[in-house]
VEXFI-327229 format. One record per residue: residue number from 0; residue in three letters; y, x, z of N, C-alpha, C, O in turn. Coordinates in steps of 0.02 Angstrom, whole numbers, plus 50000, padded with zeros to 5 digits. Each point is the difference from the previous one (the first is absolute). Example, Ala and Ser with C-alpha at 12.3 -4.5 7.8 and 13.67 -1.06 7.14 Angstrom:
2
vexdo  dovo  npy  npx  npz  capy  capx  capz  cpy  cpx  cpz  opy  opx  opz
0  ALA  49716  50660  50390  50059  49955  50000  50060  50045  50000  49999  50052  50033
1  SER  50054  49930  49931  50059  50042  50003  50055  49961  50037  50055  50025  50008
This chain:
296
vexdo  dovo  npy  npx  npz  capy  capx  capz  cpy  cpx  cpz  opy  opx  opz
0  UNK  49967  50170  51482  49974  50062  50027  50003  50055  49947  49968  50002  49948
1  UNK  50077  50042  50075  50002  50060  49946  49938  50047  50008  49975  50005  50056
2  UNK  50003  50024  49901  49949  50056  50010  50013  50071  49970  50055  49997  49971
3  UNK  49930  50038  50027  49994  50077  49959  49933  50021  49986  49961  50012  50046
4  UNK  50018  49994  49874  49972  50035  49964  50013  50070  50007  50055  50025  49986
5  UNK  49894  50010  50036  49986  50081  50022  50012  50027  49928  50048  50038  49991
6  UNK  49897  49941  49940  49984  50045  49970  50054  49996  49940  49998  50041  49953
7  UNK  50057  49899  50053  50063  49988  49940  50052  50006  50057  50052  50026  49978
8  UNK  49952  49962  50071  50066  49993  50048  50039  49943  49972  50062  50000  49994
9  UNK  49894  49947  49987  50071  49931  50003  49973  49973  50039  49941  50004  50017
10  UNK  50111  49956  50008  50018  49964  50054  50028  49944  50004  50061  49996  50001
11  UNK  49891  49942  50000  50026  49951  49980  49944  49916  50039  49941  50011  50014
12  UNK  50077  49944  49994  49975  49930  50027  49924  50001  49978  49983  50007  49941
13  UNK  49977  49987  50108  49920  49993  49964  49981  49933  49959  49948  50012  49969
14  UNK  50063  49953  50024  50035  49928  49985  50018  50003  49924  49985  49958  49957
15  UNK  50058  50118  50032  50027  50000  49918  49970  50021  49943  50013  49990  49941
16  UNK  49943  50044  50087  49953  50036  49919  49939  49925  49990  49978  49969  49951
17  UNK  50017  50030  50090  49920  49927  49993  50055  49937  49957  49988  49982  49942
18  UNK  50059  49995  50089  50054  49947  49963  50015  50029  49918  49990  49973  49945
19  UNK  50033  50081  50071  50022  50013  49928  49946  49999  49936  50013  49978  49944
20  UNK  49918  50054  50079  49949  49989  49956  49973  49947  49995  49945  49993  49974
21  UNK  50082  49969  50045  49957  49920  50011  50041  49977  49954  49976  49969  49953
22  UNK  50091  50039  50051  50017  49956  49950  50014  50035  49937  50013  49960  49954
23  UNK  49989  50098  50031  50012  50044  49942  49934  49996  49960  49997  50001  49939
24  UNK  49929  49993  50124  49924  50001  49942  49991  49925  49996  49955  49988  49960
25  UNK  50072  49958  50067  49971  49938  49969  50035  50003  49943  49957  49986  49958
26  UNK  50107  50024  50004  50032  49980  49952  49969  50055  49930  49990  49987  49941
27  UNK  50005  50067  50092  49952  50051  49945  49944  49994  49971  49982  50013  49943
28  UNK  49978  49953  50128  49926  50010  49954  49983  49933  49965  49943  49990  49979
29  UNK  50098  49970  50018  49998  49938  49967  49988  50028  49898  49973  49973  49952
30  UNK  50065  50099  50059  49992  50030  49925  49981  50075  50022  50024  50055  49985
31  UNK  49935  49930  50045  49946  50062  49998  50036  50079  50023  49977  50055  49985
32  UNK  50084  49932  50056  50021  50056  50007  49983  50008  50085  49987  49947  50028
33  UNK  50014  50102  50005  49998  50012  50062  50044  49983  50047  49976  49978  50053
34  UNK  50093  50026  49940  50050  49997  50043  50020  50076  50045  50032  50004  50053
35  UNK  49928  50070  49895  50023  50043  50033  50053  50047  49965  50024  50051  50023
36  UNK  49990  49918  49909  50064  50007  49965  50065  49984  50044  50054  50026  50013
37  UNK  49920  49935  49997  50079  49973  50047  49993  50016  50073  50040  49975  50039
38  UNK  49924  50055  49976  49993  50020  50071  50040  50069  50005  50031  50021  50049
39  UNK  49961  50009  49890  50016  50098  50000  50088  49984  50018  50021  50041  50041
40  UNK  50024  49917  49940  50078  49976  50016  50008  49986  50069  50046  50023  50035
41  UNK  49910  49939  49983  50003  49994  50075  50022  50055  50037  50051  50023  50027
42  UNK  49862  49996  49956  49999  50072  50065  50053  50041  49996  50024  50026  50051
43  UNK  50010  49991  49855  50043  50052  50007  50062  49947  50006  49981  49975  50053
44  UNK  50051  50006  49939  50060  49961  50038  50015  49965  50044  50057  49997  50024
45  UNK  49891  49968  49996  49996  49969  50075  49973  50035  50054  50023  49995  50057
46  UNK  49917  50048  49926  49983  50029  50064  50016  50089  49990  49996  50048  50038
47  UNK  50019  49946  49907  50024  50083  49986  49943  50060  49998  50010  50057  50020
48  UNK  49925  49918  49953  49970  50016  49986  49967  50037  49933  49953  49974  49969
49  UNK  50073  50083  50015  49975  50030  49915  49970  50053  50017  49997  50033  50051
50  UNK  49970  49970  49870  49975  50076  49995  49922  49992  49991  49986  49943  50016
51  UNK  49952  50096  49961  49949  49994  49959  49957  49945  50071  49960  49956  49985
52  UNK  50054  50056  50077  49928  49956  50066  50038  49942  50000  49972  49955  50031
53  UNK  50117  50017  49930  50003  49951  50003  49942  49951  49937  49961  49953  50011
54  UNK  50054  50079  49930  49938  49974  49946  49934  50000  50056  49971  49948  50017
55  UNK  50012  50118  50006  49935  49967  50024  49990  49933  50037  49965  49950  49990
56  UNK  50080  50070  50061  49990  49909  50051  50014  49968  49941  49942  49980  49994
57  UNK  50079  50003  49967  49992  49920  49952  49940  49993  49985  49966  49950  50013
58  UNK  50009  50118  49946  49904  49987  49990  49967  49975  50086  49962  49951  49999
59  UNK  50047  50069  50046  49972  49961  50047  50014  49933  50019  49960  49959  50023
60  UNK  50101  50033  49964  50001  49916  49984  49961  49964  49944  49980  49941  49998
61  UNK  50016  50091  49974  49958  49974  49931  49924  49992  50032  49978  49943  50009
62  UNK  49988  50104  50004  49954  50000  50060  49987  49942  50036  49941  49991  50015
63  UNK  50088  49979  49997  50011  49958  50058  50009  49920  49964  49971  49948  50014
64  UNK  50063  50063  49953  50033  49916  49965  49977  49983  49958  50006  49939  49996
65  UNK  49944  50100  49934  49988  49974  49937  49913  49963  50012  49980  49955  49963
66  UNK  49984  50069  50087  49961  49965  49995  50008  49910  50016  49974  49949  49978
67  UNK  50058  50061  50052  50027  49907  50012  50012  49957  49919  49994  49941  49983
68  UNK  50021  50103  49992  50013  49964  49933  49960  50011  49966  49980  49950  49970
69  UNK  49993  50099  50015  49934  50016  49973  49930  49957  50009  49962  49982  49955
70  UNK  50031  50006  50126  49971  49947  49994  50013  49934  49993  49951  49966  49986
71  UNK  50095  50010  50019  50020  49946  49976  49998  49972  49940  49988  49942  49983
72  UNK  50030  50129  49972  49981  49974  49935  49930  50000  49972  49980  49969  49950
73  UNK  49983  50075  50095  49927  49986  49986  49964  49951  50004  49956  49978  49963
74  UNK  50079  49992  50118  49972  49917  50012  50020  49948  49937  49968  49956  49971
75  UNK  50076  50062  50023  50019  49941  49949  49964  50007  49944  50006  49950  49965
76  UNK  49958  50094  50012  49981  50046  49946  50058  50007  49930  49985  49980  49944
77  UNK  50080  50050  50073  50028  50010  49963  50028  50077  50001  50056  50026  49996
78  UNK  49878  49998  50009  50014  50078  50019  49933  50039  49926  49940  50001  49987
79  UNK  50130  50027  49984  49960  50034  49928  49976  50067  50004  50031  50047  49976
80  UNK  49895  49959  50068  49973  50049  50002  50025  50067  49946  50038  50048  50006
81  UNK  49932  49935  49956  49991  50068  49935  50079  50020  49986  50015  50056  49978
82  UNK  50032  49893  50035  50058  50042  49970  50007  50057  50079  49997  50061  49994
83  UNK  50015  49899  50088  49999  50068  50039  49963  50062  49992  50021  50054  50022
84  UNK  49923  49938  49946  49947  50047  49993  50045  50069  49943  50002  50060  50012
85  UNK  50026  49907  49934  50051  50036  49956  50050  50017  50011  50031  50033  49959
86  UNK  50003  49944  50122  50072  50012  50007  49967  50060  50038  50009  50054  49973
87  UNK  49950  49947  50094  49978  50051  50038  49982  50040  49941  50049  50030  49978
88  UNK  49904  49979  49993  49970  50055  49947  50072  50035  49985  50006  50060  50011
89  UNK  50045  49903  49963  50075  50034  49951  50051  50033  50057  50052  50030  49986
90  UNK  49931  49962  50061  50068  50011  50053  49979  50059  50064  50033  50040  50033
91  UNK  49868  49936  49963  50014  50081  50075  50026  50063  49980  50018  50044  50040
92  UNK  49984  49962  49886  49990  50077  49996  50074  50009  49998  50028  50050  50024
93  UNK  50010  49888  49940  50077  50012  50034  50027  49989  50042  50058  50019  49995
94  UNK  49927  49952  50059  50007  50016  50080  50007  50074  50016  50050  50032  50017
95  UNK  49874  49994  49970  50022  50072  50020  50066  50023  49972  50042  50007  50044
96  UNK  49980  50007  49899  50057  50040  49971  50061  49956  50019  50054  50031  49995
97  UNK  49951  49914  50023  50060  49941  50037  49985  50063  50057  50053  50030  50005
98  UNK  49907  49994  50029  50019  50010  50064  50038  50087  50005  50033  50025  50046
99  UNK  49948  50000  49895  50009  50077  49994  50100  49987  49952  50048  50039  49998
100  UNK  49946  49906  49979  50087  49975  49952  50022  49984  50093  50021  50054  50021
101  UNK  49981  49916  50013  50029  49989  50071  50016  50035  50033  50053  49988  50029
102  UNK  49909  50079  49988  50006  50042  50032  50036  50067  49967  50030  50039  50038
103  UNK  49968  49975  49891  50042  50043  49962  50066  49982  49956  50043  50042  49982
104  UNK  49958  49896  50005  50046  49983  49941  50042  49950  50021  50052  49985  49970
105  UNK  49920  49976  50103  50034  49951  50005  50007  49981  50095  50002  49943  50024
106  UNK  49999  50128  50019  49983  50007  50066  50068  49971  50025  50000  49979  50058
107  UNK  50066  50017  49898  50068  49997  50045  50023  49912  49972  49974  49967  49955
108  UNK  50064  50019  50076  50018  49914  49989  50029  49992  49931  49978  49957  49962
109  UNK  50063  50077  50025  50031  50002  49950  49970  49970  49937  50005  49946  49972
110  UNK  49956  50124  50016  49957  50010  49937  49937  49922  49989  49986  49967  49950
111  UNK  49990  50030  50122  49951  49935  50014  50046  49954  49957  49997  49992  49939
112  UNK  50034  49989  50092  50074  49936  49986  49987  49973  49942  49983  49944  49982
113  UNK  50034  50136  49977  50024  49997  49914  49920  49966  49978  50003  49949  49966
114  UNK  49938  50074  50049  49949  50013  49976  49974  49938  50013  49972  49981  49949
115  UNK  50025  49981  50093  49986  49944  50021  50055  49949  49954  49970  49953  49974
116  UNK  50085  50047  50014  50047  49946  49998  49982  49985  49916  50000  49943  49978
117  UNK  49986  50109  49985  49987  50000  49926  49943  49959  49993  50002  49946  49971
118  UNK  49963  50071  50048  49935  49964  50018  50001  49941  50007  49982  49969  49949
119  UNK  50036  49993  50106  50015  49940  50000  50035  49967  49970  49995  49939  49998
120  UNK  50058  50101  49964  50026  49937  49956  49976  50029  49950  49991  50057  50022
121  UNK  49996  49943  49939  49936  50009  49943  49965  49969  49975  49991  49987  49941
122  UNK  49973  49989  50127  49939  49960  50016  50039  49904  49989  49980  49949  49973
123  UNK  50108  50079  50082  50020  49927  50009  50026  49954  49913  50003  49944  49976
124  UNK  50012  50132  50005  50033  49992  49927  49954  49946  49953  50008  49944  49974
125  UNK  49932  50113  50030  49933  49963  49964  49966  49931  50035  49946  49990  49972
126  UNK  50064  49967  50071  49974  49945  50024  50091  49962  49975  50002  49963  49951
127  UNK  50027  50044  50066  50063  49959  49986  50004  49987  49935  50004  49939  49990
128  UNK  49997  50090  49967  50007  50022  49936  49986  49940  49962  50037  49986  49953
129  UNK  49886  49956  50070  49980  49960  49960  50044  49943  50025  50009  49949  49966
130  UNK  50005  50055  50063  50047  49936  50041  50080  49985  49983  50035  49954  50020
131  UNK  49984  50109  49929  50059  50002  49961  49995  49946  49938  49951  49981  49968
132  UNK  50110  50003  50029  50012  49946  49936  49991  50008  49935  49994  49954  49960
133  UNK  50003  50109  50027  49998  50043  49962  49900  50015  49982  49975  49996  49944
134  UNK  50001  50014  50094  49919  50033  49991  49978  49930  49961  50022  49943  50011
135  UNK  49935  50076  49947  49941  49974  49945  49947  50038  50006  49968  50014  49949
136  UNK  50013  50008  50107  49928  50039  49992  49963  49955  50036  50027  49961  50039
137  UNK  49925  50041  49955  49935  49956  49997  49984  50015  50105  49972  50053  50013
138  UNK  50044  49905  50043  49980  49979  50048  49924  50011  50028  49948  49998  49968
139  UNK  50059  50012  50088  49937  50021  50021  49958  49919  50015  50036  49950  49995
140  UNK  49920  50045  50015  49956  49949  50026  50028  49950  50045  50014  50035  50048
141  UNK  49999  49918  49963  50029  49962  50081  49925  49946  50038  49992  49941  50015
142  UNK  49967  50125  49985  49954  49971  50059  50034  49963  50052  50056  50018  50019
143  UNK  49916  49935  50006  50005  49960  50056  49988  50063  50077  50046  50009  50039
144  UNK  49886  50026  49970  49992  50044  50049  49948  49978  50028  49956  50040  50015
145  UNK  50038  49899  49996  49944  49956  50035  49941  49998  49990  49963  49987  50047
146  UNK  50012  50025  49888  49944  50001  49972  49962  50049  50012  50032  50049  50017
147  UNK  49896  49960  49981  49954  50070  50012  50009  50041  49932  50006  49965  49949
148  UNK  49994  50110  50043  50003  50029  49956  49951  50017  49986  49959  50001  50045
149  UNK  50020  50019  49885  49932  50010  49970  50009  50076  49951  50044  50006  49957
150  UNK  49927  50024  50054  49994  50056  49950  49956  49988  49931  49938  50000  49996
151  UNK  50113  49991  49945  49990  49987  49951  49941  50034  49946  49947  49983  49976
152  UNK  50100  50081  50022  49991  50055  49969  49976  50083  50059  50007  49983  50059
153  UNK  49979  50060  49939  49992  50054  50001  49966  50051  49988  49942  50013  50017
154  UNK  50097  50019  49952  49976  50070  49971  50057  50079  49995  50051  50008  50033
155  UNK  49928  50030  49928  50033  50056  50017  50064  50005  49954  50037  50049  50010
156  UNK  49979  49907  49942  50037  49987  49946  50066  49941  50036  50060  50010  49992
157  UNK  49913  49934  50046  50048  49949  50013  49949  49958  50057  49939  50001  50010
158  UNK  50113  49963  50020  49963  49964  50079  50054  49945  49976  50058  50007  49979
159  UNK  49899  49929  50033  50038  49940  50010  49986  49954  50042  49947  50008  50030
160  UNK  50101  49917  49990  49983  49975  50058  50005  49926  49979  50031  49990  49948
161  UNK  49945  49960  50081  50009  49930  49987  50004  49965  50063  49958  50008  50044
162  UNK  50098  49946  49964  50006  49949  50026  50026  49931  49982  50055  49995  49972
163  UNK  49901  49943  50045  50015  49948  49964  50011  49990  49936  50048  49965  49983
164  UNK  49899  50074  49960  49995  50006  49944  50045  50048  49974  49989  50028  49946
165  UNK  50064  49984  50089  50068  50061  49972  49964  50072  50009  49964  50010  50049
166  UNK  50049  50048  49892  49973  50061  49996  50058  50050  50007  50050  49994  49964
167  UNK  49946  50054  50083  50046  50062  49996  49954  50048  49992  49941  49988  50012
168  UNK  50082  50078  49965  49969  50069  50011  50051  50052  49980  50061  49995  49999
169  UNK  49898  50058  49983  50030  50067  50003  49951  50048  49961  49940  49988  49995
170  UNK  50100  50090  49969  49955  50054  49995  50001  50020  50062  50045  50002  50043
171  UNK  49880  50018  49956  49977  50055  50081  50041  50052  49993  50037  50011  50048
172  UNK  49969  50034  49892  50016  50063  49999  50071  50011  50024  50021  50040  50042
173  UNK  50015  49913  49918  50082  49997  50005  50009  49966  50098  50053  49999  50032
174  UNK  49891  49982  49988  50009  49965  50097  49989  50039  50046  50016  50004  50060
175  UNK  49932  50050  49876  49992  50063  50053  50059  50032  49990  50043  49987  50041
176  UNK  49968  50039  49930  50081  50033  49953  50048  49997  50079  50023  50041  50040
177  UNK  49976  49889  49954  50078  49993  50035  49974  49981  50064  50046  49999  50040
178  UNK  49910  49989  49980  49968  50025  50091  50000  50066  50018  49994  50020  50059
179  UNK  50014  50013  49897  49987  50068  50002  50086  50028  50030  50012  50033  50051
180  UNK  50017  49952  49919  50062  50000  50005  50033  49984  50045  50034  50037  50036
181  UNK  49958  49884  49968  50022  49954  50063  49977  50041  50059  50038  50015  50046
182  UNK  49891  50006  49953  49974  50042  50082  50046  50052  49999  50037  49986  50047
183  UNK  49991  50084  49919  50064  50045  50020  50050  49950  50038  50005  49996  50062
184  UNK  50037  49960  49886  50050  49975  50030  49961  49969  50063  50012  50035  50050
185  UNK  49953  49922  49963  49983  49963  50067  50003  50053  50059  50041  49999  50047
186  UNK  49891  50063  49938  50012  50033  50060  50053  50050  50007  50000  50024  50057
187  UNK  50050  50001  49904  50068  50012  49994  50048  49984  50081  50030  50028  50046
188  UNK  49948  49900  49922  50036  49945  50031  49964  49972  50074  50028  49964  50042
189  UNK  49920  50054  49961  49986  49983  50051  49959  49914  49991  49979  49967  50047
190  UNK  50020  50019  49907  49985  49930  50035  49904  49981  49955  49966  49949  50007
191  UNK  50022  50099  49962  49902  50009  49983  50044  49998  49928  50057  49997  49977
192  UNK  49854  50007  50000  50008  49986  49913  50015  49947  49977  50048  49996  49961
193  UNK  49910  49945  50060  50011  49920  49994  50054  49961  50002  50015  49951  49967
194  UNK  50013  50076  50077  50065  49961  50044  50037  49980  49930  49992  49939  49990
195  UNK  50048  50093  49955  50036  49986  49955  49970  49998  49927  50030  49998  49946
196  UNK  49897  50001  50070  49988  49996  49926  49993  49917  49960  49994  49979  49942
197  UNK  50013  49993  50125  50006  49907  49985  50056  49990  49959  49994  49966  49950
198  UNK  50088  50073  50071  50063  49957  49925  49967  50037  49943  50011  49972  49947
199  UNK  49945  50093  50045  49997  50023  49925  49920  49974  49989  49964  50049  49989
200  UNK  50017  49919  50011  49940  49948  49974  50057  49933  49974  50007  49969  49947
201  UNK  50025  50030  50115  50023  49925  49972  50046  50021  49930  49995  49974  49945
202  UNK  50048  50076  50074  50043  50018  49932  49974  50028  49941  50017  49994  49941
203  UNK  49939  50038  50088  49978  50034  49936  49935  49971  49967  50000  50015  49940
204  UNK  49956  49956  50076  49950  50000  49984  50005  49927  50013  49946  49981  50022
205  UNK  50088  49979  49975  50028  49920  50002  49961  49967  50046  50008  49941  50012
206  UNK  49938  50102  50021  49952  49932  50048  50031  49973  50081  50035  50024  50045
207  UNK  49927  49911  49940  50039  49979  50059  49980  49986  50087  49942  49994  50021
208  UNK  50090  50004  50000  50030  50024  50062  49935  49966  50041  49982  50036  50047
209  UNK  49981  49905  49945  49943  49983  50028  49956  50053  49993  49966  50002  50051
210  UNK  50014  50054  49900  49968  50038  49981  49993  50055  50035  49949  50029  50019
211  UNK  50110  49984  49987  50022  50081  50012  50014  50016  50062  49996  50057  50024
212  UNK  50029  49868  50019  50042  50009  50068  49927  50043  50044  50006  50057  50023
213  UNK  49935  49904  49981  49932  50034  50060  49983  50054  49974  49995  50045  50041
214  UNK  49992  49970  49902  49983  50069  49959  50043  50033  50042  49974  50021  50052
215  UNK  50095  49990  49937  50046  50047  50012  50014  50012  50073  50035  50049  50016
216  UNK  49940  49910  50030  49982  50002  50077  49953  50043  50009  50001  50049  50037
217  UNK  49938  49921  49914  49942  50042  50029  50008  50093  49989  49986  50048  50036
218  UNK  50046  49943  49890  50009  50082  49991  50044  50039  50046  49991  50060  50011
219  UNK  50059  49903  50017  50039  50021  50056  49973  50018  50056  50022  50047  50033
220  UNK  49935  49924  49983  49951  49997  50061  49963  50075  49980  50023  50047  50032
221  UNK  49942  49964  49936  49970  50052  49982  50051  50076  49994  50005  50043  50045
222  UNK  50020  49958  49906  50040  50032  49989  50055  50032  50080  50003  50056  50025
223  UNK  50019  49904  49987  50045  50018  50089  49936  50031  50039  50016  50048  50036
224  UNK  49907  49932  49964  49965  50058  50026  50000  50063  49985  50003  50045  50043
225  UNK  49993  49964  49902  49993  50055  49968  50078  50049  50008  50012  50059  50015
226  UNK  50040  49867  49962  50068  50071  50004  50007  49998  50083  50016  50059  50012
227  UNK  49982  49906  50052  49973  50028  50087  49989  50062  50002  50041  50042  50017
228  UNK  49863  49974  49951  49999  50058  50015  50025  50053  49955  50023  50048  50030
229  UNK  49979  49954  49918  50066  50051  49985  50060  50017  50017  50026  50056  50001
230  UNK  49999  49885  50017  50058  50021  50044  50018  50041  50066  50048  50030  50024
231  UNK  49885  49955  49991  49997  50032  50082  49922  50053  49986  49975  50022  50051
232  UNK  50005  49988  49908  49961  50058  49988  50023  50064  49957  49977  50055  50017
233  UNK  50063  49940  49932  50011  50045  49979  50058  50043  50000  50054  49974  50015
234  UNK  49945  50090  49970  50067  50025  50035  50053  50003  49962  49996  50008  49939
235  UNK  50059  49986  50093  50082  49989  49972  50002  50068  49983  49986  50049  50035
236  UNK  50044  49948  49881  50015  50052  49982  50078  50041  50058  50035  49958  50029
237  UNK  49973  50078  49976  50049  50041  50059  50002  49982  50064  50051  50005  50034
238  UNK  49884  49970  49994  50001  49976  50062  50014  49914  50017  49999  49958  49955
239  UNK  50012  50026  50112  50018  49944  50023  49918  49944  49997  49941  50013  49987
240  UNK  50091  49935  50030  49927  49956  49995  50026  49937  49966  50061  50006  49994
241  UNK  49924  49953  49988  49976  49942  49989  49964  49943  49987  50000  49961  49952
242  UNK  49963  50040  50110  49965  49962  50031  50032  49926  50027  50053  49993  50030
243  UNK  49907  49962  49953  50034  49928  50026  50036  50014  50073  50004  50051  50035
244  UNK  50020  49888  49973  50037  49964  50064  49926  49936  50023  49999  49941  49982
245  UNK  49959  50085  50049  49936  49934  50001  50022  49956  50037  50006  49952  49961
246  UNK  50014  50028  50099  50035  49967  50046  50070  49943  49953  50008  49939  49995
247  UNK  50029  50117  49980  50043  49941  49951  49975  49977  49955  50013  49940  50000
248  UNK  49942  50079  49941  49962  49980  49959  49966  49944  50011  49989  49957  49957
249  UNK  49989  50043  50118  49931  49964  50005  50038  49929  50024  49973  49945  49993
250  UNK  50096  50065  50036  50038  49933  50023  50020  49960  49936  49995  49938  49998
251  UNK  50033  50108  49935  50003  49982  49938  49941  49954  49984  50010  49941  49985
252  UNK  49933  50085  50018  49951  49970  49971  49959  49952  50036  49950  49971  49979
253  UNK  50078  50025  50083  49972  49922  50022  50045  49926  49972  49986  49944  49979
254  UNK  50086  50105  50039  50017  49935  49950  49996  49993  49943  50012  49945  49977
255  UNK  49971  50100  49985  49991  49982  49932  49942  49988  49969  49994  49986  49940
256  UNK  49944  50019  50113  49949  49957  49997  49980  49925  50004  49952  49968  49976
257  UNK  50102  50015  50062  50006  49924  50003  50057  49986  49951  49989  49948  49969
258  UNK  50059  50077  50015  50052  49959  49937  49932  50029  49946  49968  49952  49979
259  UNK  50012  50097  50002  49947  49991  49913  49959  49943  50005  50003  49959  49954
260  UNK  49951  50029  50103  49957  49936  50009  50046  49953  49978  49995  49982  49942
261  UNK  50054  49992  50097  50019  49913  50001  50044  50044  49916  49986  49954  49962
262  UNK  50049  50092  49996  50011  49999  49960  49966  49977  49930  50028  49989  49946
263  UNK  49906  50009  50070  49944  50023  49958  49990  49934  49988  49997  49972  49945
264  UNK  49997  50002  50118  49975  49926  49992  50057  49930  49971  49994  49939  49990
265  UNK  50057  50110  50005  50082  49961  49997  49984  49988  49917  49998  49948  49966
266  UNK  49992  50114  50018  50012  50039  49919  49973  49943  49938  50028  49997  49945
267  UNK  49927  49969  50071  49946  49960  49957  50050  49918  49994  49988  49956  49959
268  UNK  50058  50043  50086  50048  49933  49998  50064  50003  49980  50040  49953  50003
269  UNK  49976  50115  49970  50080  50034  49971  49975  49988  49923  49943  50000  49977
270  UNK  50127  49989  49989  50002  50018  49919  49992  50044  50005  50022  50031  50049
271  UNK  49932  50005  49891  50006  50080  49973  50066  50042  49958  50012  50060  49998
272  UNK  50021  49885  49972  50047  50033  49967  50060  50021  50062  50033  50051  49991
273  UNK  49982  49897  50085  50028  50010  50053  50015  50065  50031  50049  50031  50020
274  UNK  49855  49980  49972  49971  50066  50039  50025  50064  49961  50016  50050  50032
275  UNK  49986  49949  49903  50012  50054  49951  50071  50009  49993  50028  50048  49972
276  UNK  50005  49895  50057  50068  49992  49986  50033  50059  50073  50021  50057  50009
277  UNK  49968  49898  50017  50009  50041  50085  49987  50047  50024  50025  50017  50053
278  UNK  49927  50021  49912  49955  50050  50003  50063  50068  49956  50019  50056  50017
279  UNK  49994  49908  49932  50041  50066  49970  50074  49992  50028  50031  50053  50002
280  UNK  50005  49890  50021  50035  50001  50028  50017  50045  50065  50054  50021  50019
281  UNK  49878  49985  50009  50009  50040  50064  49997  50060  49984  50032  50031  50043
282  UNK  49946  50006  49914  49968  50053  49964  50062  50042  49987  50017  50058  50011
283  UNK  50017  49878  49957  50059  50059  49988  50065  49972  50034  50053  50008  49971
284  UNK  49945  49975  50064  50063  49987  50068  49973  50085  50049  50033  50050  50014
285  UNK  49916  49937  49995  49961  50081  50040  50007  50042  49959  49987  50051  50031
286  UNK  50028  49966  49906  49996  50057  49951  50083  49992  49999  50024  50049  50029
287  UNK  50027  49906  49946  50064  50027  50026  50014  50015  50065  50034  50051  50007
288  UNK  49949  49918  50047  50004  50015  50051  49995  50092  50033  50036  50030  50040
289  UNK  49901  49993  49919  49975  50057  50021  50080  50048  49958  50034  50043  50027
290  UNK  49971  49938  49925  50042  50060  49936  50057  49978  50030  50042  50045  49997
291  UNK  49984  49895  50038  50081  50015  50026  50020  50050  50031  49958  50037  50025
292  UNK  50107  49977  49981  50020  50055  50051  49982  50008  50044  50056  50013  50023
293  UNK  49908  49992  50026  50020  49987  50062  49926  49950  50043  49984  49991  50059
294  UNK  49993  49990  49886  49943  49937  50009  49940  50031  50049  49993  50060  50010
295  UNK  49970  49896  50015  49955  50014  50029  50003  50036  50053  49948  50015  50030
C-alpha cells in the first residue's frame, strides 16, 4: 500500500520506513548510537527527501525509538546515569547553533554531503585506527557489557566507572568540551546531540562501549526534544519552514522502537571489540559514501 506524506511529499509503501528502522536501530544502539545517522541517506536517496524538516523528522524518530533502549539498559542496570547527565549538559546549547549552521551554511545537499561525510570518517578513521597492525597505543577496556555499572568516582575534575572490578573514566571538563561540540554537529545533522557522541567516547576518551552505549541513548532522547522544538519553533532565516514530517517520523520511530529494545538487550552477548570494529566500519563506508560523486 503506497501512501503520501502531505507535509514532505514522499511517497512510498507504509511497510518501509517502520522495516528500515527496525533493522538500522537494532544494529546501532547495540553502541549507543540511534540509527538516525543512517536514516538521513534513506530519506534523501530512497525517498528523496532533503533539506533542514528532513533533519527534523529524524529527531522525531529519535523521539520515538531511544526510549526502548534506554530502558532496557536501565533494566539491566547498565545505564550510566551521570555520564547522560554530562552529555545533555555539553550538547543543548549546541543543538541550538546545529540548527541556525542547517538552515544558513548548510540548507542545500551539496554543502550537507561535504559536511557530514568529513565527519564521519574522522570519527571512522579514529575507531579503526587501533585495529591497524601498526597501532601500539594502549586499548580501551574490553568489558564483557553484562555486568551492572557502578559510579566510581565523581566530581567536577574527572567521573569514573566500574564494572567487574575493571575502572574507566574521564576529565568532566574535556566531556563537556566535546558534547558541546558533538550537539552543533548532531543537530546540524539532524539526528540530537547524543546520537554520535558514543564513537568519540569510545575513540577518544578510550571508554567502553558497555558504558557509553545507554548514556548516549539517553542524551539522544533528550536532546531530539529540544532540537523538535527548535526546529519547528524558530524562524528560518529568509523564510520557508522546517518543521518535521510527524506522520513519517512517527512510522520511523515505531520501528525503531522495537529494533533499540531487542538491540539493547542483544548488545550485553556481542564482543566489544566486534561492536567498535563494525561501528567504524559503517561510519566510514557512510562518510565515503556521502563525499562520492554522485552518492546519496
Amino acid at each position: 500500500m503506497m501512501i503520501e506524506f502531505p507535509v514532505s511529499g514522499v511517497e512510498t509503501s507504509l511497510w518501509l520506513p517502520p522495516l528500515v528502522a527496525f533493522v538500522l536501530s537494532f544494529f546501532s544502539s547495540m553502541v549507543g548510537v540511534s540509527g538516525a545517522f543512517l536514516l538521513m541517506p534513506f530519506q534523501m536517496s530512497v525517498l528523496g527527501y532533503a533539506g533542514p524538516s528532513a533533519s527534523a523528522t529524524n529527531l522525531v524518530f529519535n523521539l520515538f525509538a531511544t526510549p526502548g533502549g534506554v530502558w532496557r539498559y536501565s533494566r539491566d542496570r547498565r545505564m550510566a546515569w551521570p555520564l547522560a547527565g554530562i552529555i545533555l549538559l555539553g550538547t543543548l546549547p549546541g543543538v541550538v547553533l546545529g540548527f541556525y549552521l542547517r538552515v544558513l551554511v548548510f540548507p542545500d545537499e551539496g554543502r550537507f554531503k561535504l559536511f557530514v561525510g568529513v565527519v564521519l570518517l574522522l570519527l571512522a578513521w579514529r575507531l579503526l585506527s587501533e585495529f591497524a597492525p601498526w597501532a601500539n597505543r594502549k586499548r580501551a577496556p574490553q568489558w564483557t557489557g553484562s555486568g551492572t555499572v557502578h559510579l566510581a568516582r565523581h566530581d567536577w575534575r574527572r567521573m569514573e566507572f566500574r564494572q567487574d572490578g575493571q575502572v574507566c573514566g574521564f576529565p568532566v571538563p574535556a566531556m563537556l568540551a566535546l558534547a558541546f561540540v558533538v550537539g552543533i554537529v548532531g543537530g546540524t545533522y539532524g539526528i540530537g546531540g547524543g546520537a554520535i557522541i558514543a564513537p568519540f567516547c569510545i575513540a577518544v576518551f578510550r571508554l567502553p562501549v558497555a558504558v557509553v552505549a545507554g548514556a548516549a541513548l539517553a542524551g539522544t532522547f533528550a536532546t531530539s526534544v529540544i532540537g523538535i522544538a527548535v526546529y519547528s519553533l524558530l524562524p528560518v532565516p529568509g523564510g520557508g519552514g522546517a518543521a518535521p514530517d510527524w506522520l513519517l517520523g512517527s512510522l520511523f520511530g515505531v520501528g525503531g522502537l522495537v529494533g533499540m529494545y531487542a538491540g539493547a538487550a542483544t548488545q550485553k552477548h556481542m564482543p566489544q571489540a566486534l561492536l567498535r570494529l563494525g561501528l567504524g566500519l559503517l561510519l566510514g563506508a557512510l562518510g565515503a559514501w556521502y563525499l562520492w560523486p554522485g552518492g546519496v
